[in-house]
DRENDO-1510 file (C-alpha; in Angstrom, 1 decimal, always signed):
<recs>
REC; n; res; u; v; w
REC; 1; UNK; +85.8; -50.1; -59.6 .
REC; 2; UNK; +84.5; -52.0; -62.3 .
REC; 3; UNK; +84.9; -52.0; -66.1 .
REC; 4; UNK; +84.2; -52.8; -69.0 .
REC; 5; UNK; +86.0; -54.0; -71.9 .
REC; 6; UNK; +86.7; -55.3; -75.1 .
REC; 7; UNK; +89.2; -57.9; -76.3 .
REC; 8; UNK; +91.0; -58.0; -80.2 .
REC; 9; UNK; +92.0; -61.0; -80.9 .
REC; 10; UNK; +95.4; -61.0; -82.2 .
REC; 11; UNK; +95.2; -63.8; -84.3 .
REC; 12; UNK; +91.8; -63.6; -86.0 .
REC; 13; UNK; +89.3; -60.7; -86.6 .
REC; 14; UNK; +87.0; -61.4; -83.5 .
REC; 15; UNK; +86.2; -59.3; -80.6 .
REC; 16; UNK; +85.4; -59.9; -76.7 .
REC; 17; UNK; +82.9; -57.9; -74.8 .
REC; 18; UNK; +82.5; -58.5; -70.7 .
REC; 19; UNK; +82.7; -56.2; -67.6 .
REC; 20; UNK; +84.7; -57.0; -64.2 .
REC; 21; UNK; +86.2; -56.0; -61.3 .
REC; 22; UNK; +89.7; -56.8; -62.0 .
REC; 23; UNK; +91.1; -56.2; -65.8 .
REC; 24; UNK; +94.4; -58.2; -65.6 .
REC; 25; UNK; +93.5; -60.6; -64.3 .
REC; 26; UNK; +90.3; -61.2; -66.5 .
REC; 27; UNK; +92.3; -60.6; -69.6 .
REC; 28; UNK; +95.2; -63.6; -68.4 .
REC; 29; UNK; +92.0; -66.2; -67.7 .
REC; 30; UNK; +91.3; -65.7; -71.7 .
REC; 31; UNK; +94.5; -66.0; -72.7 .
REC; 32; UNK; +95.2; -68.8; -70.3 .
REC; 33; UNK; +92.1; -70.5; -72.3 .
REC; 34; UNK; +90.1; -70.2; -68.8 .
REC; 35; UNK; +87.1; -68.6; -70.8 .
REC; 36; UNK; +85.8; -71.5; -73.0 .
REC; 37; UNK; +83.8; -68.8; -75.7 .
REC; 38; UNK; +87.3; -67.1; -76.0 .
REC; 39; UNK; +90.3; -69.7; -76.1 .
REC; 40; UNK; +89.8; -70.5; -79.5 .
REC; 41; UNK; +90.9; -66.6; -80.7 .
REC; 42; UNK; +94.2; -66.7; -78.4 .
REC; 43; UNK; +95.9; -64.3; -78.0 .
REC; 44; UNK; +93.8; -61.4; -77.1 .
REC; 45; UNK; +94.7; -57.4; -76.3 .
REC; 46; UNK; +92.8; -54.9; -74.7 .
REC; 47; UNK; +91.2; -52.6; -77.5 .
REC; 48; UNK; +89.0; -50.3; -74.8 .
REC; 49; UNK; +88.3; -50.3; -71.5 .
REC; 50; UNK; +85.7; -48.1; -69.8 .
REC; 51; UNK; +85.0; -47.3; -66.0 .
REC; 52; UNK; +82.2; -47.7; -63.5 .
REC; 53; UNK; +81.6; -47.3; -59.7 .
REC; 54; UNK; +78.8; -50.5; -59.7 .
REC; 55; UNK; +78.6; -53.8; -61.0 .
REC; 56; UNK; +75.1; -53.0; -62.6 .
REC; 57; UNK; +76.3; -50.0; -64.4 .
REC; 58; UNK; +79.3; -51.9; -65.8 .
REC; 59; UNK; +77.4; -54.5; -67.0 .
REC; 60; UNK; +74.4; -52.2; -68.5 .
REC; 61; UNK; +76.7; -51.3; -70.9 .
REC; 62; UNK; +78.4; -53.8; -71.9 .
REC; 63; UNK; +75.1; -55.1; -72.6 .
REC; 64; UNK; +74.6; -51.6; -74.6 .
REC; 65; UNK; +77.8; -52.2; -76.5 .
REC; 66; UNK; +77.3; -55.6; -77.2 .
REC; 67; UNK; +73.7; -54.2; -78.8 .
REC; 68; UNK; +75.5; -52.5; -81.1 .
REC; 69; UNK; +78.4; -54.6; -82.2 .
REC; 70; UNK; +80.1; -54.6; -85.5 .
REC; 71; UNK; +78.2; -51.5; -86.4 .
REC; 72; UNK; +79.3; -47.9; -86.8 .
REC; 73; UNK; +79.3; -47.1; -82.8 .
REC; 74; UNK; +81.2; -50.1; -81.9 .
REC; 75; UNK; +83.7; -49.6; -84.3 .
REC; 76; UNK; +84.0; -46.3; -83.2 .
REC; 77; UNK; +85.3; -47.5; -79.4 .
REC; 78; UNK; +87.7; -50.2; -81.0 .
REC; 79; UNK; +89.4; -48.1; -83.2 .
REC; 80; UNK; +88.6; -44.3; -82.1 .
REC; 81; UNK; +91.6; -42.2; -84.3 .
REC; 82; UNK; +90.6; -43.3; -87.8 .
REC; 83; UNK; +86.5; -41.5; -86.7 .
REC; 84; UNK; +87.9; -38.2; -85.7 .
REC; 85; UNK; +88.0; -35.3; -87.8 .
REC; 86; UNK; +90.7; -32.9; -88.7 .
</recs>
C-alpha cells in the first residue's frame, strides 16, 4: 500500500505534499528534520492522506495535487468540513 499525503505545519502556514509506502514513519523523518525542504516548518501533522495499491499511482497524484495547490481543490482536501453543504 502506498499513499499519499499532505503535511500542516504546526507552526507556520505551509503545507507538505509527497507519497510513500510507510506514513509514520515518513511523517517522524520530517519532524526529526530528516527532510531538508521540510525541517524548517517543524512540527508537522497529517492534514490528508489518500490510498493506492502502486507506487506510480501514488505518486501521479501527488503530482496532480501538487498541480493544483493553494487553489480551491487543494484547499478542499486540507480542510474538507468548512466545503460541504447543509
Amino acid at each position: 500500500m502506498y499513499y499519499v499525503y499532505i503535511l500542516k505545519s504546526l507552526k507556520f502556514e505551509r503545507y507538505y505534499i509527497g507519497h510513500t509506502n510507510n506514513l509514520n514513519k515518513r511523517l517522524n523523518e520530517h519532524n526529526s528534520g530528516k527532510t531538508r525542504s521540510s525541517k524548517g516548518y517543524k512540527p508537522w501533522a497529517i492534514a490528508h492522506t489518500e490510498k493506492f495499491e502502486t507506487k506510480s499511482e501514488a505518486f501521479r497524484r501527488e503530482k496532480e495535487i501538487k498541480s493544483y495547490k493553494s487553489g480551491i481543490k487543494f484547499r478542499k482536501l486540507v480542510n474538507p468540513e468548512s466545503w460541504q453543504s447543509g
